[in-house]
C-alpha positions, 0 to 999 in steps of 0.5 A: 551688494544689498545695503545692510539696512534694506537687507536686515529689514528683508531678513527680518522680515522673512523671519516674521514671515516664517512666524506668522506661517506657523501661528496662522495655517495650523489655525486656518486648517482648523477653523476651515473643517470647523466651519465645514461642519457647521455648514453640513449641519446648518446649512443657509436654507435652514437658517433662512428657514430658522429665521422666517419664524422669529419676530422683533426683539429676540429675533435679532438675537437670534439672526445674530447669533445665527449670522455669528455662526454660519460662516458664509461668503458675501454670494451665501449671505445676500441671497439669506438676506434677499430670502428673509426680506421676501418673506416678510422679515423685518428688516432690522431683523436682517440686518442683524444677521447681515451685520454680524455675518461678516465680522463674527464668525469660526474663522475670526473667533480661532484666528483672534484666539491664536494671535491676541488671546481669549480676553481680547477675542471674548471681548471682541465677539461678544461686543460685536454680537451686542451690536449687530443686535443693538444696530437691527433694533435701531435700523428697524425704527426707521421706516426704510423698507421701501430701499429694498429692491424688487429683484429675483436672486438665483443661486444653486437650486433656488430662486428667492425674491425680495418684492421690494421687502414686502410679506411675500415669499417667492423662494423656491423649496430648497431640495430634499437632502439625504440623510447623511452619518454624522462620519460622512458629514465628518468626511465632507466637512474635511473634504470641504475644509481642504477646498476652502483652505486651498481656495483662501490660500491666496489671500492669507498668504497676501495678507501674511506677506504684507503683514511681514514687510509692515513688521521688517520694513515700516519704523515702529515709531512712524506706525505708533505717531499715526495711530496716536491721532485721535482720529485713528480709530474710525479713520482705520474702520474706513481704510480697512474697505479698499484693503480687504482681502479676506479675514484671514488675510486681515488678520495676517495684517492686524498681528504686526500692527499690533506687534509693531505698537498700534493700539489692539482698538485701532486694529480691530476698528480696521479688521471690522470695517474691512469685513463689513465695508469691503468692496465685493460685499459692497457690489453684491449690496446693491443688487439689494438696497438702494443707495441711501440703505448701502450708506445706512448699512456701511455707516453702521458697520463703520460705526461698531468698528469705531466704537469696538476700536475706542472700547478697547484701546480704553480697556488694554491702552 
């Protein structure tokens, strides 16, 4: 016969499973045809494009607001970076639209949204805004463009080359599009939004799995004495790398933890530091920088996760 106390805790435990299925997919389903819009409307070579033309200052507004928008995976977003970077782009520039990309987008805004509200989602975006911002314009003091790789990147039907971060393009012009209604753009961003949630599904229904047995299985007051160490915060932005999955799944952890009493700022440092520092993002980085510009990159992220975290916990602890 199951022990009573490991029974309870697998009940309760399918319970916060059941929850968190009927608070994340709606959700997920949502901000899934959102972002096959904005992909139909925006697609990554016209982002590029945007972008080539913009200089220091408002440029890293703006490739942040555009890496905020654009919702890509890793394999969309280096070969945009290694475009940018072949073209001249300075590149603070770049790494605003490098560090907002991972950590700001449709997915993270709806799902934040759902679990924490709008105050805590307003803060968390505009912050991290502000600070893939502030991290490009401090990134571009520094005389580090010589970290870029000379390398050639295909990807689809284009080839684009960094030259080792020097003002030469070697993209190739992206294909002529047809002109699509604004009804068969709906169409395939709804197609699109049912192949990205099917292929996503894994991982959020990992990250829903794991953040049920958190809630049924792991004491709160055990959770609650290790986010008390005054090290919490940037301890939590680091150990989000090795446990990322995907930002649906990371927040699938986040809500328990938050639930269960760990501090909103401590989540969040973990959420970012996950995203940002994740190893796949990491592998496909190198092809890109040398490894003194990855430290520089990861110990960024690391950073706005940090200072997000202690932001909040001063504000909602």
């Amino acid at each position: 016969m199951t022990p009573s106390g490991i029974e309870t805790a697998l009940l309760d435990s399918g319970a916060y499973f059941l929850h968190l299925a009927t608070v994340l997919v709606p959700l997920f389903v949502g901000a899934s045809f959102l972002v096959g819009l904005v992909e139909e409307y925006l697609p990554p070579e016209r982002v590029e494009a945007v972008l080539r033309e913009r200089n220091r200052g408002s440029g890293n507004v703006a490739a942040a607001g555009l890496g905020a928008v654009t919702p890509f995976c890793s394999c969309s977003t280096v070969p945009i970076l290694a475009g940018l970077l072949g073209a001249g782009a300075p590149l603070g520039l770049s790494f605003s639209f490098l560090l907002a990309s991972p950590i700001v987008n449709e997915i993270a805004a709806v799902l934040l949204l759902g679990l924490f509200g709008v105050e805590i989602t307003a803060i968390y975006l505009g912050s991290a805004l502000v600070a893939a911002v502030v991290g490009g314009v401090v990134i571009d003091t520094f005389d580090l463009e010589h970290l870029v790789k000379d390398v050639r990147i295909t990807t689809n039907d284009r080839t684009v080359a960094t030259d080792g971060g020097t003002a030469s393009c070697s993209c190739s012009a992206p294909s002529a599009q047809a002109t699509k209604s604004h009804r068969e753009r709906v169409e395939t961003a709804a197609g699109g939004a049912w192949s990205f949630f099917r292929d996503a599904f894994p991982y959020l229904l990992l990250g829903m799995t794991l953040g049920a047995l958190i809630h049924g299985a792991v004491p709160a007051s055990w959770l609650q004495r290790v986010a008390g160490n005054p090290l919490a915060v940037p301890l939590a932005a680091l150990a989000g790398a090795p446990l990322y999955v995907s930002m649906a799944g990371m927040l699938g952890i986040a809500a328990p933890l938050v639930d269960q009493g760990v501090p909103i700022g401590t989540v969040v440092a973990f959420v970012v530091g996950g995203a940002g520092v994740s190893v796949p993002n990491l592998i496909l980085l190198n092809k890109l920088f040398e490894r003194k510009l990855l430290v520089v990159y990861a110990a960024t992220v690391v950073t706005i996760g940090t200072m997000l975290g202690y932001g909040l916990n001063f504000l909602f602890v």
